[in-house]
N, C-alpha and C positions, 0 to 999 in steps of 0.2 A: 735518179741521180740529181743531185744539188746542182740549181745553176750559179753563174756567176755573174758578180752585181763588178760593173769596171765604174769606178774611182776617178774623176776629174778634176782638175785645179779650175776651180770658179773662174781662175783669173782669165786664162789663154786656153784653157781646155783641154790643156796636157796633158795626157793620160799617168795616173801616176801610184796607181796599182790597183788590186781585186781582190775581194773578198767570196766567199760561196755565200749565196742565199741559204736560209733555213728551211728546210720540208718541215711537213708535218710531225714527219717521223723524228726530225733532229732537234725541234720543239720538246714533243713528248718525252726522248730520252736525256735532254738537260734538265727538261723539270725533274724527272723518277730518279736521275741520279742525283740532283741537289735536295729534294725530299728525302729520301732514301739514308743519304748522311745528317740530315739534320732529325731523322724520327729514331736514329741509333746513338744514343747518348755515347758509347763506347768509341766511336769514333771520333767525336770532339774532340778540337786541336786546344792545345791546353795554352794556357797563359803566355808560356814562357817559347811555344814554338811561333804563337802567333805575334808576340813581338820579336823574334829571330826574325823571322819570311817579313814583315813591316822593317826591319832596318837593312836589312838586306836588300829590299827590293829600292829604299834610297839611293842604296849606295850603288845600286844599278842605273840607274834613270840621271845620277849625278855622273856616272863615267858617260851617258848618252845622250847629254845634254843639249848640243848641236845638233847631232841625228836629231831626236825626236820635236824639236823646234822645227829644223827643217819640213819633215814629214808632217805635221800640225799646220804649218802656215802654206805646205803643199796642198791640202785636201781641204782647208777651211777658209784660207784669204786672208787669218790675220796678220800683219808685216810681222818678219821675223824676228825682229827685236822686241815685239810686246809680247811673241811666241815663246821668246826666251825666258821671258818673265812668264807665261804659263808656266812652264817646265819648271823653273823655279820655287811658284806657288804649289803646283803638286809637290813636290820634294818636302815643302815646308808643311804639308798639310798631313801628310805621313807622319812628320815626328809630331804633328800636335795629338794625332791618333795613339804614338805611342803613349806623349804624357797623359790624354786622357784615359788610358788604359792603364797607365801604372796606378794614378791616382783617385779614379772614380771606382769605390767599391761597396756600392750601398750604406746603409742607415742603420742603428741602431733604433727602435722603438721602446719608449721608455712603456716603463710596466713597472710594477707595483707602486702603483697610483691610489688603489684602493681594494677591497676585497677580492672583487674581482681575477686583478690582477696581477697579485700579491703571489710570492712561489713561483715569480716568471720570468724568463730571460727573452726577447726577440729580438731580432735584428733581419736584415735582408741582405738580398745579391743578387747579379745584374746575371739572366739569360739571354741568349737571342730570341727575336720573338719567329723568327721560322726563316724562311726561304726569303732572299730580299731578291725582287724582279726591278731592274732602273730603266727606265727609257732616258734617255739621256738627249743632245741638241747639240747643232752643229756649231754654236760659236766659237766654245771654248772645247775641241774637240778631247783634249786629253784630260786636260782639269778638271773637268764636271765626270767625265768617268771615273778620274780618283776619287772625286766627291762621294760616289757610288761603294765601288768597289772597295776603295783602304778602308772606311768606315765596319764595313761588311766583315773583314777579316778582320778589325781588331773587335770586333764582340763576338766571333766565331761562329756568323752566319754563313752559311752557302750562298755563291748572288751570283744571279743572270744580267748580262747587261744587253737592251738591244740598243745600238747605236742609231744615231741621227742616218740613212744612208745614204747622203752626200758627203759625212768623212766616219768611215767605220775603221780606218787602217789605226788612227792614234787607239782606240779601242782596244784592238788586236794587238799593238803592243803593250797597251796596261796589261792585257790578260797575260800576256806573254811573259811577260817581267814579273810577275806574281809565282808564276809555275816556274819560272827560274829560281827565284826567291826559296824555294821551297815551299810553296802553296803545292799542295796534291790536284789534279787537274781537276776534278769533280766542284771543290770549294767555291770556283771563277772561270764560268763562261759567258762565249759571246753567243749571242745567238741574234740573225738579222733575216727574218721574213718578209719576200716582200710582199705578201699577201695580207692586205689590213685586216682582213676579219681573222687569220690567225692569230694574227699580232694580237689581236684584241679578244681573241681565247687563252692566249696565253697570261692575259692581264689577268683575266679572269678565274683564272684560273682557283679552286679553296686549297690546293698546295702552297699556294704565295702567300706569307706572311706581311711583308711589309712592298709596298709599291712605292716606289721613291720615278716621279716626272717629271723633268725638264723640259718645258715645250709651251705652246698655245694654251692659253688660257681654255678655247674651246675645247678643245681635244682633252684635255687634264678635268676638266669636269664632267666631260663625257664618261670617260674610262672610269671615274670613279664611282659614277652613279649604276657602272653595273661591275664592281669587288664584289668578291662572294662575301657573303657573311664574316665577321672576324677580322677580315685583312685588312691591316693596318695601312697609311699612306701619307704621303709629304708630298705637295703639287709645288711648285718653283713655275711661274707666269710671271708675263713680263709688267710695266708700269707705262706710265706717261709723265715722267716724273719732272713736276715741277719745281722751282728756282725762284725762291723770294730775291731781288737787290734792290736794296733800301736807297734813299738819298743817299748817307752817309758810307757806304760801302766805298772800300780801295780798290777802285779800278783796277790798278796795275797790277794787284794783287789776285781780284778775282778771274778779271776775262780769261787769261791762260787757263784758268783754271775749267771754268765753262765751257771753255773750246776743247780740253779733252775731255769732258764729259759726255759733248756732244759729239764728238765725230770720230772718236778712237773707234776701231773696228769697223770704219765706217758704220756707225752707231747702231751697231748689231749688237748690242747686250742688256738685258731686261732692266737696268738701272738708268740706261740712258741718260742722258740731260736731252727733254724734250722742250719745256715749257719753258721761258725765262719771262718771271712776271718782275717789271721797274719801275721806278716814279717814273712821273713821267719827267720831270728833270732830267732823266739821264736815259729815256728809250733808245731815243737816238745817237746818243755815244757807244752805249752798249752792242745796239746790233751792228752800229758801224765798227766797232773793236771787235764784235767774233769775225765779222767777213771778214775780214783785213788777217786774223788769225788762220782762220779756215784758208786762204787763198795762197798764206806761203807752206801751207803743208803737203805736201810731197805725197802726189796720188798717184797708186800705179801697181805694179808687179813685187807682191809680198815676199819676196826670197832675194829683195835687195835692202842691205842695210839702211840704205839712203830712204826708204818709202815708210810714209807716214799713216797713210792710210790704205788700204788694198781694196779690193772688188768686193761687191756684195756677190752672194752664195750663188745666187744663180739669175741669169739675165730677166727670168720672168721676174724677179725681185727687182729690178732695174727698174724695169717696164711702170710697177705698179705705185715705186716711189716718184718717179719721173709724173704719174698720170694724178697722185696727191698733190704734190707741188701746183701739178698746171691749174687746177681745180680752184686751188686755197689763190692760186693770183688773182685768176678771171672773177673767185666772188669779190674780191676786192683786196686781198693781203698783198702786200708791198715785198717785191721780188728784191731784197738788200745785195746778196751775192748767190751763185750758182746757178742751179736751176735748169741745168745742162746735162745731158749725157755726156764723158768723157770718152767711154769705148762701151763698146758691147758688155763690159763689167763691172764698169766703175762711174759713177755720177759724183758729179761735184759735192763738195761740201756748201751747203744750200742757211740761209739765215731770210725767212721770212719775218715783216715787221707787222704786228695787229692782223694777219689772219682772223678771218672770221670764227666765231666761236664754235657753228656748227660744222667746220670743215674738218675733215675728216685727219688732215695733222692736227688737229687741236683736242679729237676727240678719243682719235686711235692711237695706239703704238705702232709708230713709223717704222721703226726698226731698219731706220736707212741715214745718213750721212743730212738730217736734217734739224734745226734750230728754228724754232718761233718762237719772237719778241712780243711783249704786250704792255702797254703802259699801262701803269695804274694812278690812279690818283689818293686813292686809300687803301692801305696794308687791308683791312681786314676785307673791302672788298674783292683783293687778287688771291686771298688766303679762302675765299667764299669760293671764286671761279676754281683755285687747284684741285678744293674736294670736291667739284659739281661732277666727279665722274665715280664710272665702279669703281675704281684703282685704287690699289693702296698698298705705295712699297716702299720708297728712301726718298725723301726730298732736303730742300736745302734750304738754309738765307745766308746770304751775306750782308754782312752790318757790322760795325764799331761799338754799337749800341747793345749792354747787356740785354738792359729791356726790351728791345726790338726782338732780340734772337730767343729769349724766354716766353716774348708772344708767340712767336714763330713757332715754336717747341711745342708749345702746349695748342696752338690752333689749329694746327695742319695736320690734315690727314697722315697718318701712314706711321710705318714699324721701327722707321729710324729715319732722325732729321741729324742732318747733319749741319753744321754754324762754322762758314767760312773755308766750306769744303762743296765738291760736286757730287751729284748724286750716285756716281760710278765709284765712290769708295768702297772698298771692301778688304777684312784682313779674316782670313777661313779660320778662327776659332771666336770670332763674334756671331751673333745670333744673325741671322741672313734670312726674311721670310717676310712673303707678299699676305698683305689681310684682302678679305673683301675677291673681286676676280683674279686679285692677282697672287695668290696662292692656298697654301694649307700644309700646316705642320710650319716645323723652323727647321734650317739647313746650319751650314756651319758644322766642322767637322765633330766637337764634343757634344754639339745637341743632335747633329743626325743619328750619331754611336748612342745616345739616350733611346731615342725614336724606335730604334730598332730593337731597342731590346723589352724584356718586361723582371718589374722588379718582383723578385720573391720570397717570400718571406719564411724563416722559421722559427716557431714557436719551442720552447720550452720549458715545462714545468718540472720542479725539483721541491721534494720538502726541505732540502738541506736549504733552500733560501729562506726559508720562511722564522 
């Protein structure tokens, strides 16, 4: 008999529902029956029902928009108004699946080139490449499983998803809302073990075609080093993402901007704004405009309109952002604002100034409600310290100066810079993906729907061409 895993709000510890654990046995039988449909060609949902069950299941999630923000910012801490904007972003991420789906349908390959290939017609089309397995993460608890999941159904793959299990309930109702949609139950399961070496049988499994991870850098290069043969994969790891600001940058313009970069989610999302490198003309304005920022926004209990930023996921996370900070002061960085426990769940919005370089907020992802300043005296020197780590995922500058931001572009590390933007931008049909530790494959809902599938090609020969 399955046990059950009970469900808490990071915030207050409210109980706020349960899910079954996975046996072995409930492993086994989501994998055979999502194999099972994908090795029987005959049962493939055809084009036009998999964009039925894809607008249907909008139009579902758009009538539940409140609920499932609620339930999202119940089970993962994000304040409810940025939850709203999850809900939102799922919704929108669904129709970008449909248009990718109406409009992606393979290539044409030219032929009669030469003798060869004279008398020929080719052309290709997109299959799924097999069974998609997601492990998915607790920040964005319902969003990153659409990321999963809608992708999976608009290329008419079968997909397991195991959820983060500190929020598996927004999971359970993607899946749910899918088999409302009219998805047949087989196509979209949840399955939550909580036994890791299963887990990681299941990863393993050579029935999984495509492995799609959300999570630790360590763990996502783990699991991949033991895919069976063939099985394809996309890792999504976090950054330490640093923040050129030039002399010449508008303050007024940037700091807001930086300050939600840095502390929306209480800075629990892999794009963070961790680093902010400055002349040094402006170190000290800078870190004194985020604290000053940081300090009027509204820390607290996520299911009030009024709260800006919520609890980190679980209080050992408290603990260990709380014990970085002390660390990065005592070797010498400059305590600007925070720095404090607020409650048992929530830590101030914290702005260290010049931290030292080998302190572990300057080396690692914080993944907590934290900002380090650093003056620079030469762009190319602060562009030198951003790449000096494994990482490599969104970074920024701010400047007035084309040239600045064209150095900026082309010097710094990483997959996407952004120019007078924070590192936390993102819109789900841009290419989304960490180089280096911080991922593998691209995300983003038309290149995940690529990923998963494999293109196919057919040849043929006629004399009437010739």
């Amino acid at each position: 008999m399955s046990a059950t895993i009970d469900v808490h709000s990071p915030f207050d510890g409210t109980h706020v529902g349960q899910v079954e654990a996975a046996t072995a046995e409930d492993v086994e039988r989501a994998m055979a029956t999502a194999y099972a449909l994908f090795r029987d060609r005959r049962q493939w949902l055809s084009k036009q029902q998999r964009l039925s069950i894809l607008k249907r299941a909008a139009e579902i999630i758009s009538a539940r928009r409140e609920e499932i923000a609620r339930q999202a910012a119940s089970e993962g801490g994000k304040p409810l108004k940025d939850s709203l904007i999850e809900v939102d972003r799922g919704i929108d991420g669904i129709h970008t699946c449909i248009e990718a789906l109406r409009t992606n349908a393979g290539q044409v390959v030219p032929m009669d080139l030469n003798a060869t290939s004279a008398g020929r017609v080719a052309f290709t089309q997109y299959e799924p490449a097999g069974v998609v397995l997601g492990v998915s993460a607790f920040n964005h608890p319902f969003n990153l499983v659409i990321h999963q999941v809608a992708p999976a159904v608009a290329v008419g793959a079968p997909v397991i998803v195991k959820p983060a299990p500190a929020t598996p309930l927004s999971c359970r109702t993607v899946i749910d809302i899918f088999h409302e949609a009219g998805l047949p139950p087989g196509w979209a399961q949840m399955v939550l073990p909580q036994d890791l070496e299963l887990a990681t049988r299941m990863v393993t499994d050579p029935r999984v075609g495509f492995f799609t991870f959300i999570g630790s850098a360590p763990v996502g290069w783990m699991l991949r080093s033991k895919l069976a043969p063939g099985t394809r994969c996309a890792l999504e790891h976090g950054g330490v993402a640093p923040v050129i600001v030039s002399h010449d940058a508008d303050l007024d313009m940037a700091l807001p901007r930086i300050a939600r970069g840095a502390f929306w989610h209480a800075g629990q999302a892999c794009v963070s704004v961790q680093r902010v490198f400055c002349h040094r003309s402006i170190a000290g304005d800078v870190a004194h405009g985020l604290a000053e920022l940081g300090n009027k926004m509204v820390i607290g209990d996520p299911l009030l309109t009024t709260t800006d930023v919520g609890p980190l996921i679980s209080h050992k996370e408290v603990d260990r952002v709380g014990r970085w900070i002390d660390d990065a002061v005592s070797a010498g960085g400059t305590l600007v604002s925070g720095g404090k426990r607020i409650s048992a769940s929530c830590y101030a919005n914290t702005v260290l100034l010049d931290p030292p370089g080998d302190a572990d907020v300057t080396r690692k992802e914080v993944f907590g409600p934290v900002v380090c300043v650093y003056a620079y005296d030469n762009v190319d020197a602060a562009i030198a310290t951003s790449n000096d780590l494994p990482y490599s995922f969104q970074a920024a500058v701010f400047t007035r100066n084309i040239d600045t931001a064209m150095h900026c572009y082309r010097h710094l590390d990483g997959t996407a810079i952004m120019v007078n933007e924070n590192t936390l931008f993102r819109v789900d049909w841009m290419p989304f993906a960490g180089a280096r530790v911080s991922g593998h494959g691209v995300g983003g809902m038309p290149h995940t729907m690529r990923e998963m599938q494999t293109e196919k090609m057919m040849v043929w020969r006629s004399d009437a061409l010739n």
